[in-house]
C-alpha atoms as one frame of an Amber mdcrd trajectory, in Angstrom:
protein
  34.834 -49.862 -21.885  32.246 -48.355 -24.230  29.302 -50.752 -22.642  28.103
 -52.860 -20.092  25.254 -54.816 -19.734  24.443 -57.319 -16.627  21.568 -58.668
 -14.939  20.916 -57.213 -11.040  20.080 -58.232  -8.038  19.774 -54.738  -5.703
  18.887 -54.677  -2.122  18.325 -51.466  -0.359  18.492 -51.358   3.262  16.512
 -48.585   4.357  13.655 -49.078   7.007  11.397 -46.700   4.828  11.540 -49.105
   1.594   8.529 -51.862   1.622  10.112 -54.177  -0.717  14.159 -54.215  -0.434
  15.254 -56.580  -2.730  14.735 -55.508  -6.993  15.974 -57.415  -9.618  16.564
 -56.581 -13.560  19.082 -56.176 -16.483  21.101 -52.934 -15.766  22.615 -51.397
 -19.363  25.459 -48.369 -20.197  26.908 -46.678 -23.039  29.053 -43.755 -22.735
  28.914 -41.878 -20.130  25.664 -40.397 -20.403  22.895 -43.167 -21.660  22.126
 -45.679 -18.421  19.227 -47.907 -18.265  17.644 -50.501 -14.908  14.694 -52.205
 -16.615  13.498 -54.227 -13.308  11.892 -57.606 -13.705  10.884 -57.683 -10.052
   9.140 -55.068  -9.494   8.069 -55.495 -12.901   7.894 -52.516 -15.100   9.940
 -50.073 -13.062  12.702 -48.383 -14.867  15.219 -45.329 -14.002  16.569 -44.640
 -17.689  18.847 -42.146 -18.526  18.812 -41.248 -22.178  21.414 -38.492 -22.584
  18.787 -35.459 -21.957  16.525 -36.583 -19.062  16.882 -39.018 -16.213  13.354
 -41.111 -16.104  12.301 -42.682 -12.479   9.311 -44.647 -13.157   7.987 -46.786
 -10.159   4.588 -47.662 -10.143   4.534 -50.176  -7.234   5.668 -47.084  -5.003
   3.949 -44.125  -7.321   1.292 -45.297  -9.666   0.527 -43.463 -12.218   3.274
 -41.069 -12.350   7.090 -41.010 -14.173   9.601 -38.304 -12.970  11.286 -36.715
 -15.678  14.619 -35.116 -14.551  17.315 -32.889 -16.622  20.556 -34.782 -17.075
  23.312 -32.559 -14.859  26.022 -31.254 -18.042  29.751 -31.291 -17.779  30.518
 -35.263 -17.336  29.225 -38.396 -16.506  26.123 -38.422 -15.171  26.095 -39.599
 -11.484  22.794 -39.453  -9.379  21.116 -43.073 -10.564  24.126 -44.368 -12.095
  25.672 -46.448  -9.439  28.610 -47.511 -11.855  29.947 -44.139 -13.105  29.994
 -42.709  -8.852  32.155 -45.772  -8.985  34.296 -46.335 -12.060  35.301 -42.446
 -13.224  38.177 -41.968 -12.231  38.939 -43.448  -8.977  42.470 -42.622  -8.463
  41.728 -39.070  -8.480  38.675 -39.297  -6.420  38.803 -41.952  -3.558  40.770
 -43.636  -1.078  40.631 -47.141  -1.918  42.207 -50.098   0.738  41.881 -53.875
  -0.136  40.045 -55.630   2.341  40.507 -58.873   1.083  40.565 -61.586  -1.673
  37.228 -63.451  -1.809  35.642 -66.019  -4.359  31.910 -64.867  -5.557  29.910
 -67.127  -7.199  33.108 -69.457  -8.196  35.142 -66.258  -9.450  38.419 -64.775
  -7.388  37.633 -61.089  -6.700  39.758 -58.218  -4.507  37.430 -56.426  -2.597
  38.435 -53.008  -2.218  36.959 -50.643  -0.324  36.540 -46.600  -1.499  36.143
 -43.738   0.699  35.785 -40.578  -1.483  38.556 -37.791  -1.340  36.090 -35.222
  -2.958  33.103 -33.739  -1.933  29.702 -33.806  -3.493  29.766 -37.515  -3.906
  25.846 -39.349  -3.097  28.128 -42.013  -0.550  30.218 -42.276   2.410  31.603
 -45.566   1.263  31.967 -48.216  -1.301  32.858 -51.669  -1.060  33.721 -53.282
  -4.399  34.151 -56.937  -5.707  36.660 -56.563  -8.657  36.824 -60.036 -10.601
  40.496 -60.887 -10.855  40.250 -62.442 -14.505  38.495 -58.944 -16.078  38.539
 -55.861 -13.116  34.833 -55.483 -13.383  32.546 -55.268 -10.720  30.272 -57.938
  -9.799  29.240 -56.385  -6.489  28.841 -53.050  -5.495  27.945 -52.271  -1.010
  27.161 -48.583  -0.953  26.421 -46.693   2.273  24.595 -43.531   1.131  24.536
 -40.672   2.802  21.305 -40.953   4.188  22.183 -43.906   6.093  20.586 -46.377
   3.365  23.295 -49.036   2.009  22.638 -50.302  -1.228  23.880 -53.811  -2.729
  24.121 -54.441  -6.135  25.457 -58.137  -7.358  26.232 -58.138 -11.166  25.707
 -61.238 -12.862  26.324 -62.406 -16.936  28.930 -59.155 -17.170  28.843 -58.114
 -21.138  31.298 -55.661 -21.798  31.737 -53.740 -25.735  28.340 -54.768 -26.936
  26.737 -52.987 -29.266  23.422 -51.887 -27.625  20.143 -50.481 -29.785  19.487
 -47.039 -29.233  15.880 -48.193 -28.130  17.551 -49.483 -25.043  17.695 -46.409
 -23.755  14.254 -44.904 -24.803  11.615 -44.374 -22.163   8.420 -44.939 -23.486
   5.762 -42.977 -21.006   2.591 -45.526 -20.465  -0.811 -44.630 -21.594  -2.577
 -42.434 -18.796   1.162 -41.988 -16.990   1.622 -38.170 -15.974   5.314 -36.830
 -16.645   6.518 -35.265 -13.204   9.439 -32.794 -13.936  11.763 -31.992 -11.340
């Protein structure tokens, strides 16, 4: 898969997080260029661009962006739910199926993934792998922390070609660059 592009509908479950539920078009090419561009809250965007990892959340931290190097030597994990996920899981998980389930009118196998490795951001994964394709069209993620994270994909694109502009942050007039 060289792409994927898919609208979002995340839900964090943390009690520290005022608004839980995001939603957005999630995009990524390669294994290093990622982009959420979030509807709801409108405006935010984590983008990764293949040298820095961009966090920009204004409803949270106005006036701010955090600018991040991206980590060398692979795919970049951190904000990029899919590639903790989809890089090579044989060789770093336990996976079960839990069951077969129908989501929004598709079959899916739900499998669940405990990683086998350390250094990974999650104790667990539960995925919802569409029978027809073996993409993921939901993603339950209990985080270290404690947080668990859902993420339902919707209007899966696979193999598109994507402008490089997708994954361009443009900084906002009078919005500082935080680097980490």
């Amino acid at each position: 898969m060289s792409s994927l592009r898919a609208d979002f509908v995340q839900t964090i479950q943390n009690p520290m997080i005022d608004n839980p539920e995001s939603r957005g078009l999630l995009m990524q090419a390669g294994e290093a260029r990622f982009a959420m561009r979030f509807s709801d809250p409108p405006g935010e965007a984590v983008v990764i661009d293949g040298e820095h990892v961009w966090v920009y959340t204004p409803s949270s931290v106005p006036g701010q962006v955090i600018r991040l190097p991206v980590p060398t030597g692979g795919p970049v994990y951190g904000y990029n739910l899919l590639a903790w996920l989809l890089d090579r899981p044989a060789d770093r998980y336990t996976a079960s199926l839990l069951a077969s389930e129908k989501l929004n009118g598709r079959n899916m196998d739900v499998v669940e993934l405990v990683p086998a490795v350390p250094d990974l951001p999650f104790d667990r994964a539960v995925l919802w792998l569409d029978r027809e394709d073996a993409l993921p069209r939901k993603l339950d993620i209990t985080e270290r922390s404690g947080s668990r994270r859902i993420l339902t994909l919707s209007k899966v694109q696979v193999n598109r070609a994507m402008p490089d502009q997708t994954f361009v942050f443009e900084v906002p007039p009078g919005v500082r660059i935080v680097d980490q």
